[in-house]
Structure formats: structure tokens, C-alpha cells
N, C-alpha and C positions, 0 to 999 in steps of 0.2 A: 164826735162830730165828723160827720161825711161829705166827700163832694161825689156828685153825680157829675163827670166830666162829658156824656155824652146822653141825650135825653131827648125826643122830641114832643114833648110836650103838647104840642100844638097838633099834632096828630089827629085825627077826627074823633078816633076811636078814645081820646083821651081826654081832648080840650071841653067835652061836654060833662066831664064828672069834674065837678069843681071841688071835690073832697080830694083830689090827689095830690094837689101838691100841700094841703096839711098835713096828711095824711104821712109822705116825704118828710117834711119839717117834724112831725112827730115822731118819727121812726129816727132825728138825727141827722138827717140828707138836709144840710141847711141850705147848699149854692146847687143847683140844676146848671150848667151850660150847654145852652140850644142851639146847633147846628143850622143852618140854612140849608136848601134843598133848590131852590129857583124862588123865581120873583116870585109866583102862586102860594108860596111859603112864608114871606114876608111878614102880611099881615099879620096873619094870626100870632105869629112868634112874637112880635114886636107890641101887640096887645099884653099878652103874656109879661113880657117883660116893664112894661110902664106900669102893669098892675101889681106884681112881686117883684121891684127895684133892686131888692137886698138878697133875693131868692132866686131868681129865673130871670139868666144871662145871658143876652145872646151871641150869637156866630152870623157875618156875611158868608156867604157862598156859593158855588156852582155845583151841585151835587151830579158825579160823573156820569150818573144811567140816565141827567136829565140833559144831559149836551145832546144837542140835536141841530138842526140845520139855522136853528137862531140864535146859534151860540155865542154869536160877537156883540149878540143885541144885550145878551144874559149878563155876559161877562160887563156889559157897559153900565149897569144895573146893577150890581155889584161892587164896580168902581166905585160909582156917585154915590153909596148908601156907606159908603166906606168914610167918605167926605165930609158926611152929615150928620154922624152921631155917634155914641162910643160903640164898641163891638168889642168882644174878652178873645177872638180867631178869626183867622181868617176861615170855614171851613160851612160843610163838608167838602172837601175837595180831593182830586185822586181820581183814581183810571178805576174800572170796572169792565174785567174780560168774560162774568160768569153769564149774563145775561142778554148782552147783544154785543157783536163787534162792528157793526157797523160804522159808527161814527170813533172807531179806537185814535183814528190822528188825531182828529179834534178834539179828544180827551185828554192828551197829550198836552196839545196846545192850550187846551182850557187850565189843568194843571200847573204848566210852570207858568202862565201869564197871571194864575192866580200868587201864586208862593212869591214873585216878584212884588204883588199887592203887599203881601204879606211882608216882606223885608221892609217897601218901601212907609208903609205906616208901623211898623216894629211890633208887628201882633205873631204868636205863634201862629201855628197850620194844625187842620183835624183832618186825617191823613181815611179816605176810603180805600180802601185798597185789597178787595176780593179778586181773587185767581191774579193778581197784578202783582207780589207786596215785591218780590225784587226789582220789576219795573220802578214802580213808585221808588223803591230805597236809591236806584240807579240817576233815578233825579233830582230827591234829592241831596245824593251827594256833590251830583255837578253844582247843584246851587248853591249849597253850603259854602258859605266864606265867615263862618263862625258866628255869624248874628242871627243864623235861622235857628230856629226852634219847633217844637211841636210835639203829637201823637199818632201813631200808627191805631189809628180806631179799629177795634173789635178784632186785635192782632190774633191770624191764625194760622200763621208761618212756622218755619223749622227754628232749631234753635240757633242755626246759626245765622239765618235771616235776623233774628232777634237781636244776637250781639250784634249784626252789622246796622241795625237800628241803636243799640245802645251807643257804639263805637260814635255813632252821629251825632249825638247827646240829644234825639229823642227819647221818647214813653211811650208804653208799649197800654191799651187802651183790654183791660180785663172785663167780660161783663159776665153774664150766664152760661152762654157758651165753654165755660170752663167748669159748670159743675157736670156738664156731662158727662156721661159713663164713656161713650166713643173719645172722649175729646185726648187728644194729647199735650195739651197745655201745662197739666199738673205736672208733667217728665221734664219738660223743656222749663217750669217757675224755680223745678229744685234744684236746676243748674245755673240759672242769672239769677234768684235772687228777687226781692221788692226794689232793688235800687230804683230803678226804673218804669214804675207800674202807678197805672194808677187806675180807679173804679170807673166802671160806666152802666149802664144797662141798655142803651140802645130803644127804648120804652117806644114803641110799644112792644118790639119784636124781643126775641130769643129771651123771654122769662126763664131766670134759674130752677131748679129743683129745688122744690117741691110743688113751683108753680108751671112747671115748662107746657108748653101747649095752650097755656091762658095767656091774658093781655099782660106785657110786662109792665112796673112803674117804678120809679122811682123808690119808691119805698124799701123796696128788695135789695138796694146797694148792701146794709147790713146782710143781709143772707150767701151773698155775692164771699163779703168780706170775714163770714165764720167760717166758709168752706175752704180760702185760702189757709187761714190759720191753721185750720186742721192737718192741711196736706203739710203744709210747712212746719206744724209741731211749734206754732209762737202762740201770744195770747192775740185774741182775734182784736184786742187795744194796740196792741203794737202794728197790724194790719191798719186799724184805722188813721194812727199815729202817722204814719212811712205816707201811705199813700195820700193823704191829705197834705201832708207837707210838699208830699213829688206835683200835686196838683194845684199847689199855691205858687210854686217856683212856675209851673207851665204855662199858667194865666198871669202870671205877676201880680198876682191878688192879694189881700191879708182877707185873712176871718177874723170878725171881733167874738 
């Protein structure tokens, strides 16, 4: 049994094939947890999860490439949905320096105003954090006073960015991006270890190998989780075992 820690579901390219998330539950993947992106995001996630209760979880949040000049309205919108109904993160939340710097203050500010959300209703954080991650890790260590938690999603930092994620008592968020050939993830898992890892896919982006350049989904977490095995030389049960546990400790969830 799998969890899919980071998934969006709701995705255009995804929310119209209604076999995917059987498809998921077939393959194993029994919990999806679904990130928010902005208020335009909402709906559809939030359909999703009233209709797969037990399956497709979702996440409040401010996704950082969508801060823009009405960020305090976003961030307000946020708050209030945070008030109103259960949520398993605060997230996607985090700085993003690859694609525009324009609004980089106010990424900042969107960031730690969210992870405070996050302390003060006692939910982990899903950590964006492309061309940023020692920014991000910089913040949250300030904020760390031992009751934060969370994931560095779609970690593709040095190894030592990693331990100083571990050192924090984050996880570090694995999806297809590690089966790649270029990738140097597999150098930096055989020195930390699963302690702190857990699966994702990112759906609909960076599909694993054998599917890479297609739509990703859910489903593929197992394919994710045999090519770890391999590199690490475990049984790819023990992959599933570690990381399903490090992702039940991260949501404070049980699996029945």
C-alpha cells in the first residue's frame, strides 16, 4: 500500500479521465494528498475530495509562481478555508526563483505568513522550493521551534541541503525526477538513506521512466518506488513499508 504525497489531481489534463484515480487505488496508491495552488484551484480539488473522502486529500495554499499583486487577498482566502473545513497541509507553499523574480519579496512574505497558518492550526507544510531550497531551508529554520513539520516537495538539492532538511525533522518529497539518467538524487538517497523520504509524483508533470514525456499519474508511485529499491539493493516492500510509514507520521494520518 502507497501514499501519493503530492498529486494534483485536479489538473485539467487529469480531472477529465475519471479512471485515474481507480486506476491509483488499483495499482496500491490508496491516499493522493492534493496541494492547493490559488483560489482558481479550490474548486475543483475540493470536488475531488468530497467525492473520494478516503482517497483524495486535500492541502490549503498559496502556490509561490501564483503570488502576484493580490497576494494578501490570496493569502486571506487561505486563512478562511483553513477555518472551515479539515485540510491534511498547509501547502503548496515556498519561494520559486526559476521562473520569475518579480514578486520574490512577496514570496517571502506569502511563505512565512503561510507556515505561521500552518503552526497555528498544527498542520504540516508542502515545501515548493525550485532554484530556492536553501532559501526555503533558511526559513524554515527560523521558524522552527520544534512543532513545525512538513516536506521539501520534489527535493533536488545537494546532499547536504538534504541533511540540513533532515537535521530540521522534515522529508524530503521523491517522485520521477529520480529515475532519470541526468538526475543525481540516486548519489545523494545512498548517503541519507529512506529515513526521511517519502513518494510523490507531482501528476501531472515529471512522469517516471518508462513513461517520462507523458502525462504523469498516480498510479506510477509503485514504479517510482522499484527503482528506489534497486538503487538501494532492499526489496522494493521495504521501499513501500519506510515510506508509507515516514508519510503517515507527516500527515498524522493512520491507513486502515
Amino acid at each position: 500500500m502507497y501514499i501519493d504525497t503530492h498529486t494534483h489531481l485536479y489538473d485539467e489534463t487529469l480531472i477529465t479521465d475519471e479512471q485515474q484515480i481507480q486506476r491509483a487505488i488499483e495499482a496500491g496508491v490508496t491516499r493522493m494528498y492534493m496541494p492547493n495552488c490559488d483560489s482558481g484551484t479550490i474548486k475543483g480539488m475540493l470536488q475531488l475530495a468530497d467525492q473520494w473522502p478516503e482517497n483524495c486529500l486535500p492541502m490549503m495554499g498559496l502556490h509561490p509562481t501564483y503570488v502576484k499583486e493580490n497576494y494578501n487577498d490570496e493569502l486571506a482566502i487561505v486563512e478562511k478555508w483553513l477555518g472551515d473545513r479539515q485540510f491534511y497541509a498547509v501547502g503548496e507553499i515556498g519561494l520559486d526563483y526559476y521562473w520569475d523574480m518579480t514578486f520574490k519579496e512577496q514570496q517571502i512574505i506569502a511563505f512565512e505568513r503561510q507556515i505561521d497558518l500552518a503552526l497555528q492550526h498544527n498542520l504540516p507544510i508542502v515545501i515548493h522550493s525550485r532554484s530556492s531550497t536553501q532559501d526555503c531551508i533558511d526559513i524554515v529554520r527560523k521558524k522552527q521551534n520544534g512543532k513545525l513539520t512538513g516536506v521539501f516537495h520534489c527535493f533536488s538539492g545537494t546532499t547536504d541541503e538534504a541533511k540540513q532538511i533532515m537535521e530540521l525533522g522534515f522529508y524530503l518529497g521523491l517522485g520521477g525526477a529520480f529515475t532519470y539518467k541526468k538526475s543525481t538524487l540516486p548519489d545523494t538517497l545512498k548517503e541519507i538513506g529512506l529515513s526521511h523520504v517519502v513518494l510523490e509524483t507531482d501528476a501531472p508533470y515529471l512522469a517516471p521512466v518508462p513513461y517520462r514525456g507523458k502525462r504523469n499519474e498516480s498510479s506510477y508511485i509503485p514504479v517510482i518506488a522499484v527503482k528506489i529499491a534497486e538503487l538501494m539493493e532492499v526489496s522494493y516492500l521495504d521501499v513501500e513499508r519506510i515510506t508509507t510509514e515516514n508519510a503517515e507520521v507527516l500527515f498524522k494520518s493512520q491507513v486502515n
